[in-house]
N, CA, C and O atoms as a Maestro MAE file, in Angstrom:
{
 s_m_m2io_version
 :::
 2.0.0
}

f_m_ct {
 s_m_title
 :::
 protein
 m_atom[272] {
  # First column is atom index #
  i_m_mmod_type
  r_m_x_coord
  r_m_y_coord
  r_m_z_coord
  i_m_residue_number
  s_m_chain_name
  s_m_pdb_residue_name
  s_m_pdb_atom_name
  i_m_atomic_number
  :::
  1 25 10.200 -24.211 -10.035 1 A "UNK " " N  " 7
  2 3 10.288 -23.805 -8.646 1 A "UNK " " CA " 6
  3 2 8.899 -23.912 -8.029 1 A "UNK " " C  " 6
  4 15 7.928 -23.504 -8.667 1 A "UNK " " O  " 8
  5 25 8.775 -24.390 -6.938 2 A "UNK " " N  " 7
  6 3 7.505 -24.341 -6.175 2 A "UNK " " CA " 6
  7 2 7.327 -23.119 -4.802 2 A "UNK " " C  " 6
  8 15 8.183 -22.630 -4.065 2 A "UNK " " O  " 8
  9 25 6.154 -22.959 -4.858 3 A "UNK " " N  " 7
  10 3 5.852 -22.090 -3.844 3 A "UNK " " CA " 6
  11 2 6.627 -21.892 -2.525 3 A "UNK " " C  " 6
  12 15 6.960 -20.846 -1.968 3 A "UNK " " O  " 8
  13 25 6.876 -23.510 -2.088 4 A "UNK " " N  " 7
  14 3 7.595 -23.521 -0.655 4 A "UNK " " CA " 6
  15 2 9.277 -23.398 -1.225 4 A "UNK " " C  " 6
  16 15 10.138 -23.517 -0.352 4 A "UNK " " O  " 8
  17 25 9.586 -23.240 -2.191 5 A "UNK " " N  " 7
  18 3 10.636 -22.858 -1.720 5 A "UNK " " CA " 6
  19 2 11.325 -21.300 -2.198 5 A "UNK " " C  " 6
  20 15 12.481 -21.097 -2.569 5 A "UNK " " O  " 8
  21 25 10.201 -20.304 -2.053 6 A "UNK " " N  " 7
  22 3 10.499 -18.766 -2.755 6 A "UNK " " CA " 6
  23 2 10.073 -18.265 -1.030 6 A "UNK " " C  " 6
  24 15 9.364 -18.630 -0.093 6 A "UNK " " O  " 8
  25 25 10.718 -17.556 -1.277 7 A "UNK " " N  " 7
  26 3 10.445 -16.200 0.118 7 A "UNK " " CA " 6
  27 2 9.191 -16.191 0.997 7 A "UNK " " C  " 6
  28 15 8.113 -16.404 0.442 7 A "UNK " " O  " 8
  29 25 9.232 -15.942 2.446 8 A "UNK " " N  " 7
  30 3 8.087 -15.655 3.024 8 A "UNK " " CA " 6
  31 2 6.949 -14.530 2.141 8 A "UNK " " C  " 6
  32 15 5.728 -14.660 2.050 8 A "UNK " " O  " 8
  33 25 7.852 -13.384 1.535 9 A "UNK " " N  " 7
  34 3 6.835 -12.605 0.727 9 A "UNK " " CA " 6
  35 2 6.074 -12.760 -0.211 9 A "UNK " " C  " 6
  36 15 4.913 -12.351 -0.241 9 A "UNK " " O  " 8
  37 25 6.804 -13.541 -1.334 10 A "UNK " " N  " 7
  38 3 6.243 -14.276 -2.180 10 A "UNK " " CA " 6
  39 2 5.029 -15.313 -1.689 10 A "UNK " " C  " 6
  40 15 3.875 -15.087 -2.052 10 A "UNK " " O  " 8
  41 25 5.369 -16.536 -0.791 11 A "UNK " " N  " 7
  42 3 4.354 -17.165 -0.203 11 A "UNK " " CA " 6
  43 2 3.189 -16.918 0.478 11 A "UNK " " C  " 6
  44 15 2.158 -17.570 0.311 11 A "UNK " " O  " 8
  45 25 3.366 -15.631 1.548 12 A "UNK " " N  " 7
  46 3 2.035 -14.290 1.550 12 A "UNK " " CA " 6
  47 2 1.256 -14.393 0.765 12 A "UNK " " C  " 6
  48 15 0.223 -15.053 0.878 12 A "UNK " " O  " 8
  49 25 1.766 -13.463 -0.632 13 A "UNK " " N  " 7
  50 3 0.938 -13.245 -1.510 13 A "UNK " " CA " 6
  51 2 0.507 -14.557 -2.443 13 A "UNK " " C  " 6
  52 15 -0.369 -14.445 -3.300 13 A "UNK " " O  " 8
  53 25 0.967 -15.384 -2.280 14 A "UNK " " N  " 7
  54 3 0.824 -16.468 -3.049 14 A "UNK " " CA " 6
  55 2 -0.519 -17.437 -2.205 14 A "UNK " " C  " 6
  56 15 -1.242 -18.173 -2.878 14 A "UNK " " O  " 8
  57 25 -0.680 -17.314 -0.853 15 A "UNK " " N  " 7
  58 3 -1.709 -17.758 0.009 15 A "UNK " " CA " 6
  59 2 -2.976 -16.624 -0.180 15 A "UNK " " C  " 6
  60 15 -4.161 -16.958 -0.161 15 A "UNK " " O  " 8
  61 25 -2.476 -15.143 -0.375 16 A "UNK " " N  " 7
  62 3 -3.671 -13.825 -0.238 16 A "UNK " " CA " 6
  63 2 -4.468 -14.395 -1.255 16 A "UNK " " C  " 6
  64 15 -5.670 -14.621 -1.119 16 A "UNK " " O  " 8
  65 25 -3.573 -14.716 -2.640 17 A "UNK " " N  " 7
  66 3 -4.145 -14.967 -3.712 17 A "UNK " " CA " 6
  67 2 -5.419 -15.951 -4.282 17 A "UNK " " C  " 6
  68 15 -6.457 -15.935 -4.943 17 A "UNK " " O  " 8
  69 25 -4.525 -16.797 -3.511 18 A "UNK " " N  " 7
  70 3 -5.316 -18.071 -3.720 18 A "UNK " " CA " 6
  71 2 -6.465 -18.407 -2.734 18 A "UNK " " C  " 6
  72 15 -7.220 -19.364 -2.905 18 A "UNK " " O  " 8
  73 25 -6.544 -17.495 -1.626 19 A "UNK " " N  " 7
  74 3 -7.581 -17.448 -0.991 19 A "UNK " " CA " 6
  75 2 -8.819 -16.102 -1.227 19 A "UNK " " C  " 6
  76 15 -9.842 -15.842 -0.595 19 A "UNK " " O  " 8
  77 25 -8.387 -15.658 -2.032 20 A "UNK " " N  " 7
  78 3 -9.421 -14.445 -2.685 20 A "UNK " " CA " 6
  79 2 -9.539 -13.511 -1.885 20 A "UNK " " C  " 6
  80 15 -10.575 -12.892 -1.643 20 A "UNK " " O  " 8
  81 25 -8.148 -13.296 -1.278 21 A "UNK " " N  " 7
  82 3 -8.058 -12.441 -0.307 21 A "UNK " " CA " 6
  83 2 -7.454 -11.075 -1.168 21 A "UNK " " C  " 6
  84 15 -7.760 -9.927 -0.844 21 A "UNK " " O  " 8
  85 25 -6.642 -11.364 -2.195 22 A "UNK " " N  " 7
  86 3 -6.179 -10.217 -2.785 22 A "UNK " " CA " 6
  87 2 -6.123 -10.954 -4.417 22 A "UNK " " C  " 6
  88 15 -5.954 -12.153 -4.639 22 A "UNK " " O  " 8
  89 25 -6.296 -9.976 -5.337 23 A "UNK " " N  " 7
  90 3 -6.820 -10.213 -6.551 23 A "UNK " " CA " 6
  91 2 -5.719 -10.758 -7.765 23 A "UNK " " C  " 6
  92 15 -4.617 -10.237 -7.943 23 A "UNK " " O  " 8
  93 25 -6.179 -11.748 -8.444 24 A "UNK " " N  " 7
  94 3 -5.569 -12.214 -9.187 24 A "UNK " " CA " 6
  95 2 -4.958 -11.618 -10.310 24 A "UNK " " C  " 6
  96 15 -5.800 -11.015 -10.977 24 A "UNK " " O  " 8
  97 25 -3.643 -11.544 -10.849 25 A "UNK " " N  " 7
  98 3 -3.296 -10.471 -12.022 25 A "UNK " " CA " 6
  99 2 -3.220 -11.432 -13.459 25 A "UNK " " C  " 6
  100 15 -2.294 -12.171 -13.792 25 A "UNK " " O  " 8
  101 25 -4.644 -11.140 -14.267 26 A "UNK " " N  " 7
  102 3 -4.336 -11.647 -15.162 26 A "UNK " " CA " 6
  103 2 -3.332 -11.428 -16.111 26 A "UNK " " C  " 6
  104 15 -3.547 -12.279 -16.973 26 A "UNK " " O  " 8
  105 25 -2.400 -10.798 -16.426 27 A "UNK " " N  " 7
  106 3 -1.262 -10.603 -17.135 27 A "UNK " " CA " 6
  107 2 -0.126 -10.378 -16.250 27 A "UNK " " C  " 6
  108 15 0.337 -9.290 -15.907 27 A "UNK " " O  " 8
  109 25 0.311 -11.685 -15.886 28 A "UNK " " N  " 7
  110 3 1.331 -11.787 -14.643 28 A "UNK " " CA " 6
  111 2 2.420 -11.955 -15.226 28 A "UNK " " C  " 6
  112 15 3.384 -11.709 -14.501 28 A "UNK " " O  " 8
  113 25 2.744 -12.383 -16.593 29 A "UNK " " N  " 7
  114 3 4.066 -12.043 -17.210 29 A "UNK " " CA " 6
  115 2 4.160 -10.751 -17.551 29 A "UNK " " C  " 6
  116 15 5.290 -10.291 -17.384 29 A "UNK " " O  " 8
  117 25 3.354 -10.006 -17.973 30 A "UNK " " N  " 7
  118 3 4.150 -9.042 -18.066 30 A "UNK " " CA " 6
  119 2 4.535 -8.008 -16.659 30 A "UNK " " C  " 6
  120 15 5.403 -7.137 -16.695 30 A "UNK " " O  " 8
  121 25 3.627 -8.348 -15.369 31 A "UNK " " N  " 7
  122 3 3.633 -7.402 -14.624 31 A "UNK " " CA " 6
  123 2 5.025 -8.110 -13.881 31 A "UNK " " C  " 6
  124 15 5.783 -7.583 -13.067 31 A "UNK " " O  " 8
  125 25 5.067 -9.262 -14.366 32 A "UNK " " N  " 7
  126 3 6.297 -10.099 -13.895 32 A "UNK " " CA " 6
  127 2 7.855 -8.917 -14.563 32 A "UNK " " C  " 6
  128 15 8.736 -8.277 -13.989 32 A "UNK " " O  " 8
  129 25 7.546 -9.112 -15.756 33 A "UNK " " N  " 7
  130 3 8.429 -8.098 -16.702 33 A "UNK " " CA " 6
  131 2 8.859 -7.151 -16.239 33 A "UNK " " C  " 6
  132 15 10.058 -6.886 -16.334 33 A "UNK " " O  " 8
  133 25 7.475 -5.915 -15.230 34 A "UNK " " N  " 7
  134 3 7.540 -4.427 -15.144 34 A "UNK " " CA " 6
  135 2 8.102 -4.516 -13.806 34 A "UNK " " C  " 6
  136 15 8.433 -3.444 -13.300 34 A "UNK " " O  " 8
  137 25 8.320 -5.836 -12.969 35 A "UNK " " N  " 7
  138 3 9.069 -5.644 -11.693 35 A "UNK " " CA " 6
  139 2 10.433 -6.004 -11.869 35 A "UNK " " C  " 6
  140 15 11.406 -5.517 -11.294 35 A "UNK " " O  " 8
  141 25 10.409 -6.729 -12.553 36 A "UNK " " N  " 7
  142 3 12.110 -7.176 -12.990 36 A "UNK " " CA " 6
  143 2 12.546 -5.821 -13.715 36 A "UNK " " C  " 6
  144 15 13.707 -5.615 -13.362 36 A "UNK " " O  " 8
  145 25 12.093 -4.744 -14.631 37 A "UNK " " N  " 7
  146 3 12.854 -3.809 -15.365 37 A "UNK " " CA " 6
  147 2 13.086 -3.144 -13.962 37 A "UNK " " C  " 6
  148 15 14.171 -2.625 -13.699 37 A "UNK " " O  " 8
  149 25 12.037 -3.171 -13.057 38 A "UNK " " N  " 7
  150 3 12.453 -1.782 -11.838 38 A "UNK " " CA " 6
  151 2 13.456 -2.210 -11.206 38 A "UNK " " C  " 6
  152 15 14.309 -1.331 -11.085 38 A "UNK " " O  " 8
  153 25 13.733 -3.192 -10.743 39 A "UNK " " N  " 7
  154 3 14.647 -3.758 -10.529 39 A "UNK " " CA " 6
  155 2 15.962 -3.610 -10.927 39 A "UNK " " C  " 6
  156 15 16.909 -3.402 -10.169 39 A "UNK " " O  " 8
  157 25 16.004 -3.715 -12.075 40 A "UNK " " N  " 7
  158 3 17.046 -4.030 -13.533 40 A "UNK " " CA " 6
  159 2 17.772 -2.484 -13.630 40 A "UNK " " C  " 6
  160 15 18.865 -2.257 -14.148 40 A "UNK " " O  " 8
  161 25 16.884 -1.508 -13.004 41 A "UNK " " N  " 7
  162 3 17.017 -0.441 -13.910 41 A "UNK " " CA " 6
  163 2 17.194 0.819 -12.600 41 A "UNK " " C  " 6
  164 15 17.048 2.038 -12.690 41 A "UNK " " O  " 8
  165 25 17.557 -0.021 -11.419 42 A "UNK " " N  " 7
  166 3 17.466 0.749 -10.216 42 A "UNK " " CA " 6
  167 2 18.919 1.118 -9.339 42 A "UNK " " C  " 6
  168 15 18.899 0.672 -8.192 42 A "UNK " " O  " 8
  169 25 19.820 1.661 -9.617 43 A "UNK " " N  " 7
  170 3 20.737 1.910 -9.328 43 A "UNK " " CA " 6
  171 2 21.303 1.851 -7.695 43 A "UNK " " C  " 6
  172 15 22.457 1.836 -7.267 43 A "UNK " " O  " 8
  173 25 20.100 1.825 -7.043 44 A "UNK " " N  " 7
  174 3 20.565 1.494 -5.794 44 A "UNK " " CA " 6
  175 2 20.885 -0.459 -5.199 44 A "UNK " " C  " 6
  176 15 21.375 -1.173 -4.324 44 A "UNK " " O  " 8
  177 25 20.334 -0.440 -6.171 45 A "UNK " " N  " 7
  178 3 20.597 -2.375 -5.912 45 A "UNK " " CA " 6
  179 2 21.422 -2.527 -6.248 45 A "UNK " " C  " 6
  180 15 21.764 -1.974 -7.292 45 A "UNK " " O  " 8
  181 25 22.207 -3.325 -5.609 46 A "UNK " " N  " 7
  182 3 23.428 -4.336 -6.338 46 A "UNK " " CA " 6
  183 2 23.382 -4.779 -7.297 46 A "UNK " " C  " 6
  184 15 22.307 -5.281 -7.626 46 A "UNK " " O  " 8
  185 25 24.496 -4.821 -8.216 47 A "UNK " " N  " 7
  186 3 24.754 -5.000 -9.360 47 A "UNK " " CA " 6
  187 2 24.555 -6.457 -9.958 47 A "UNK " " C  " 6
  188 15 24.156 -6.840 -11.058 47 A "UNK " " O  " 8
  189 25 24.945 -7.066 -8.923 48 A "UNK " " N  " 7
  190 3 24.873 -8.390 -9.107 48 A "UNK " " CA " 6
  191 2 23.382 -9.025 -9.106 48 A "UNK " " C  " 6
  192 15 23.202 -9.942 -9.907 48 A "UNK " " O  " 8
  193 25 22.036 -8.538 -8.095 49 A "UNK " " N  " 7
  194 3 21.144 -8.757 -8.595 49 A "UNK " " CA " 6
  195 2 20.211 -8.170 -9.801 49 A "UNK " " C  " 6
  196 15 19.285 -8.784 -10.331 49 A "UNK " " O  " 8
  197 25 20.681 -6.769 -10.142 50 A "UNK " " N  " 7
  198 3 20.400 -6.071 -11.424 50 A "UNK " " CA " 6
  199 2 20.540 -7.017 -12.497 50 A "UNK " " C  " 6
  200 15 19.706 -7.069 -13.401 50 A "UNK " " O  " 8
  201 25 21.478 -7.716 -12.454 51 A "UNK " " N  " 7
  202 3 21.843 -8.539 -13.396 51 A "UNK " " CA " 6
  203 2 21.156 -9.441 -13.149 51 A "UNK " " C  " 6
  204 15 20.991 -9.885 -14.285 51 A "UNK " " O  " 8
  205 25 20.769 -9.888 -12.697 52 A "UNK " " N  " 7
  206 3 19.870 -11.497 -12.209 52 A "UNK " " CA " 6
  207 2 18.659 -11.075 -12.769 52 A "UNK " " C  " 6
  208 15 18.237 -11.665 -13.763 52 A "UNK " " O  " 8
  209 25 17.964 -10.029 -12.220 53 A "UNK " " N  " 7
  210 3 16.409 -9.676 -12.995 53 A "UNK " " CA " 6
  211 2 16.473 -8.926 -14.507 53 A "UNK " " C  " 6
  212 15 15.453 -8.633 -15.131 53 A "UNK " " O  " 8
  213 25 17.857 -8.663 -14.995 54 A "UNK " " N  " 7
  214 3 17.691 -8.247 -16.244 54 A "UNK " " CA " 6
  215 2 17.537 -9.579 -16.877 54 A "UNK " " C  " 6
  216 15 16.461 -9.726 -17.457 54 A "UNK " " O  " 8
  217 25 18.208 -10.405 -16.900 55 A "UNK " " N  " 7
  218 3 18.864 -11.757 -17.794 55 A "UNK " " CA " 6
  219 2 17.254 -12.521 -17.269 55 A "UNK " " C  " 6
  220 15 16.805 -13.372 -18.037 55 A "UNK " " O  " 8
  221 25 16.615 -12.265 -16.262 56 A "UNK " " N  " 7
  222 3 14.944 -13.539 -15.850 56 A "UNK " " CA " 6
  223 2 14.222 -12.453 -17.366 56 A "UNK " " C  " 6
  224 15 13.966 -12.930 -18.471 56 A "UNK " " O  " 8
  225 25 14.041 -11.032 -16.988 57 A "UNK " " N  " 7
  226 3 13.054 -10.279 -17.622 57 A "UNK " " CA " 6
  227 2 13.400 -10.846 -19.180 57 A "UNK " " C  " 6
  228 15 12.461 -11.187 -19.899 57 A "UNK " " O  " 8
  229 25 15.147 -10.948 -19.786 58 A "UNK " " N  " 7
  230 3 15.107 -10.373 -20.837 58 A "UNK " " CA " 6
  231 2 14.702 -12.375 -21.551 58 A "UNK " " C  " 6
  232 15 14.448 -12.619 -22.731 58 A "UNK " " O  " 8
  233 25 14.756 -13.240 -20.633 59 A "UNK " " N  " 7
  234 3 14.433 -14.532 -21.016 59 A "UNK " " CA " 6
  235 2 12.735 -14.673 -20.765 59 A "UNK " " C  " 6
  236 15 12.226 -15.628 -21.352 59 A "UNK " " O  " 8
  237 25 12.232 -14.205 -20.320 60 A "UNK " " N  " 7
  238 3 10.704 -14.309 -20.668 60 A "UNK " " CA " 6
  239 2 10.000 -13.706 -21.680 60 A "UNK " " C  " 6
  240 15 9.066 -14.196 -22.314 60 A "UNK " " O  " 8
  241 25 10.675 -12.216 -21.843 61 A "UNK " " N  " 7
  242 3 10.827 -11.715 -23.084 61 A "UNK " " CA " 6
  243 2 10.522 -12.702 -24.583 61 A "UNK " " C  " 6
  244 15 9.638 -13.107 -25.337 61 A "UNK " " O  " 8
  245 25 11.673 -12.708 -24.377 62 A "UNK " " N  " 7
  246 3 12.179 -13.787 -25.613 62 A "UNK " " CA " 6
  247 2 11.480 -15.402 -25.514 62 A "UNK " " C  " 6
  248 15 11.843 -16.240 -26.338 62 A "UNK " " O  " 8
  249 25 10.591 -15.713 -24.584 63 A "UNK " " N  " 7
  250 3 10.248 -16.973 -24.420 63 A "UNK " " CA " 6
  251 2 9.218 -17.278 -25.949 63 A "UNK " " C  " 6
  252 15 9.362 -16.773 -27.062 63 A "UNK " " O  " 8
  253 25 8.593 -17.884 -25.662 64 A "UNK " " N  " 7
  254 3 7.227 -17.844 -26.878 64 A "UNK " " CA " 6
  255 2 5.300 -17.796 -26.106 64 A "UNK " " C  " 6
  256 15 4.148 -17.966 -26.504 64 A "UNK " " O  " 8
  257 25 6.107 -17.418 -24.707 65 A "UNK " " N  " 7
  258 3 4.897 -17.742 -24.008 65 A "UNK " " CA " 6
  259 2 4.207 -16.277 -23.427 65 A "UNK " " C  " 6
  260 15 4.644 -15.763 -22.398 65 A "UNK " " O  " 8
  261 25 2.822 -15.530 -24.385 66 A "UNK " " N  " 7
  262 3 2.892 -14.374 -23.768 66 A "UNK " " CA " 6
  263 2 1.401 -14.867 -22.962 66 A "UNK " " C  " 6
  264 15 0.933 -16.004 -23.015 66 A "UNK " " O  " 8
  265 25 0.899 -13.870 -22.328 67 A "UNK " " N  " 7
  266 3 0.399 -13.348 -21.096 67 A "UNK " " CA " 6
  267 2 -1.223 -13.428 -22.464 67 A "UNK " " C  " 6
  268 15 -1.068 -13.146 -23.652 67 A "UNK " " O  " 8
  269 25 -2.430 -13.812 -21.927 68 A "UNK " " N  " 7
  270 3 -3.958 -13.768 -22.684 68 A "UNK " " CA " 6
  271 2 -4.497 -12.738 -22.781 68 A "UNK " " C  " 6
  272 15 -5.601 -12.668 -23.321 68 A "UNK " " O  " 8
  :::
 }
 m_bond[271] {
  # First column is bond index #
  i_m_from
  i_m_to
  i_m_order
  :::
  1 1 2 1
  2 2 3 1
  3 3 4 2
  4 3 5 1
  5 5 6 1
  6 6 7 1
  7 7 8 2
  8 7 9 1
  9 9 10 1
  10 10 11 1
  11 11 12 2
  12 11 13 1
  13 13 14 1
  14 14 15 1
  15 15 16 2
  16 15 17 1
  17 17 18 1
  18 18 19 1
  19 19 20 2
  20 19 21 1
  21 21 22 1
  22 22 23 1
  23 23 24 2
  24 23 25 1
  25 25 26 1
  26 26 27 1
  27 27 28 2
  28 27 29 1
  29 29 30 1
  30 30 31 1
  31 31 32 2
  32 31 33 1
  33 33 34 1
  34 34 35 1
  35 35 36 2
  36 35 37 1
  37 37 38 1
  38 38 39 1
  39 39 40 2
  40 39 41 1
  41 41 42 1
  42 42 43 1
  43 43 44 2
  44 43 45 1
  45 45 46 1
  46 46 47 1
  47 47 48 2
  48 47 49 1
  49 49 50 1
  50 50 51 1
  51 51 52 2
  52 51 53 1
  53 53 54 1
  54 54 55 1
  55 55 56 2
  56 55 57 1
  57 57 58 1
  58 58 59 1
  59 59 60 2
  60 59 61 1
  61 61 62 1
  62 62 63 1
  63 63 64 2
  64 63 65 1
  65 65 66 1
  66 66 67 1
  67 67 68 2
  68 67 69 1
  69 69 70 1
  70 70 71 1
  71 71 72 2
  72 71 73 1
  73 73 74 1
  74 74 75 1
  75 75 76 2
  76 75 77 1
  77 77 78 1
  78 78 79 1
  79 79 80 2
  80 79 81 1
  81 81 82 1
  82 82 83 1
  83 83 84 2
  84 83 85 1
  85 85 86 1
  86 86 87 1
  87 87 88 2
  88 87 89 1
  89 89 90 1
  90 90 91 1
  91 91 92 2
  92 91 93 1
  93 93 94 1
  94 94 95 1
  95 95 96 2
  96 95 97 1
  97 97 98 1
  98 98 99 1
  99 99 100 2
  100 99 101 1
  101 101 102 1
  102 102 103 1
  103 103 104 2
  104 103 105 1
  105 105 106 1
  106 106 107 1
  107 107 108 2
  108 107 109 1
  109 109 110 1
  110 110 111 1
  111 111 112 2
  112 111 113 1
  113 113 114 1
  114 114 115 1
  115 115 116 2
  116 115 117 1
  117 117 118 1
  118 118 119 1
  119 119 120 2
  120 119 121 1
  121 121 122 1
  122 122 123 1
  123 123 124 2
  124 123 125 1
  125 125 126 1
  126 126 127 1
  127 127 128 2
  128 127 129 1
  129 129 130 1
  130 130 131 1
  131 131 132 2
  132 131 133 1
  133 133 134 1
  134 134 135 1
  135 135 136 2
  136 135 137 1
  137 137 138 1
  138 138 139 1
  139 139 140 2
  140 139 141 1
  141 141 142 1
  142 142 143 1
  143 143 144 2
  144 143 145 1
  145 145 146 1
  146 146 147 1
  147 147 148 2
  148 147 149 1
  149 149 150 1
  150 150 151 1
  151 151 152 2
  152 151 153 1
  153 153 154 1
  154 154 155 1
  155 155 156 2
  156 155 157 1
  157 157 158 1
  158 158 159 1
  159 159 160 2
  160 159 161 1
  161 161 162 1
  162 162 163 1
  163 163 164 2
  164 163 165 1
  165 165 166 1
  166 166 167 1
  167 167 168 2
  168 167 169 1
  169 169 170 1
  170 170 171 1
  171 171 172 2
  172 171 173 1
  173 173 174 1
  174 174 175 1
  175 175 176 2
  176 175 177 1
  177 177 178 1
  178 178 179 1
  179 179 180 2
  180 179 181 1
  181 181 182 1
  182 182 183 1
  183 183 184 2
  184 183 185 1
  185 185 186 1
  186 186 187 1
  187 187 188 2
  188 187 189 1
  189 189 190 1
  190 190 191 1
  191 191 192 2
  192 191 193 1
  193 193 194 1
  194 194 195 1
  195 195 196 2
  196 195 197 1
  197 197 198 1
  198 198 199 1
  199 199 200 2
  200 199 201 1
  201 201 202 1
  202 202 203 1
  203 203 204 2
  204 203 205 1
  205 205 206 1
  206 206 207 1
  207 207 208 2
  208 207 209 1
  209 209 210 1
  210 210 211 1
  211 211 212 2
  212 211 213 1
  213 213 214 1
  214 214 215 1
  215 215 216 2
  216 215 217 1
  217 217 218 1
  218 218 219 1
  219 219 220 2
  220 219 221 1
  221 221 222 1
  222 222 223 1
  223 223 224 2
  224 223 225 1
  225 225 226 1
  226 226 227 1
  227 227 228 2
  228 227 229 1
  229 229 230 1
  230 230 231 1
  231 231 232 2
  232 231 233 1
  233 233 234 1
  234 234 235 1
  235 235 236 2
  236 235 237 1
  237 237 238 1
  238 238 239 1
  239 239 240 2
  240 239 241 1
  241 241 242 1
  242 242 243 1
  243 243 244 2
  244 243 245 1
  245 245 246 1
  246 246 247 1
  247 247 248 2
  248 247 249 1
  249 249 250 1
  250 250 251 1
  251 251 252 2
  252 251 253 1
  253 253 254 1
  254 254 255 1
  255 255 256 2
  256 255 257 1
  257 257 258 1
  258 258 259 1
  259 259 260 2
  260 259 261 1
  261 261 262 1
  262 262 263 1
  263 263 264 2
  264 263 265 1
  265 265 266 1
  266 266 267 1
  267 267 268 2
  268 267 269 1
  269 269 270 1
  270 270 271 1
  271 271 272 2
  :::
 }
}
């Protein structure tokens, strides 16, 4: 997936970033992880996307690719 095609919010922060406007997270899988569990684990969201960020979190998880 590329930048232009994820959310105005995402693309924000994805411009803050890269312009050293707001700070880079070196362990972005896992902080990737700790937004998908809130997500995952939040009863006011729909079920149907609960499920979408459990099944992203629980496949990065399981990837072989961790965070330096």
């Amino acid at each position: 997936m590329q930048v232009y095609q994820c959310c105005e919010a995402i693309r924000i922060a994805y411009n803050q970033i890269g312009s050293g406007e707001q700070g880079y997270v070196p362990n972005a899988i896992a902080a990737t992880i700790r937004a998908l569990n809130a997500v995952a684990g939040d009863e006011r969201v729909p079920a149907d996307l609960r499920e979408q960020a459990a099944y992203a979190a629980a496949n990065l998880l399981i990837s072989d690719h961790e965070d330096a």
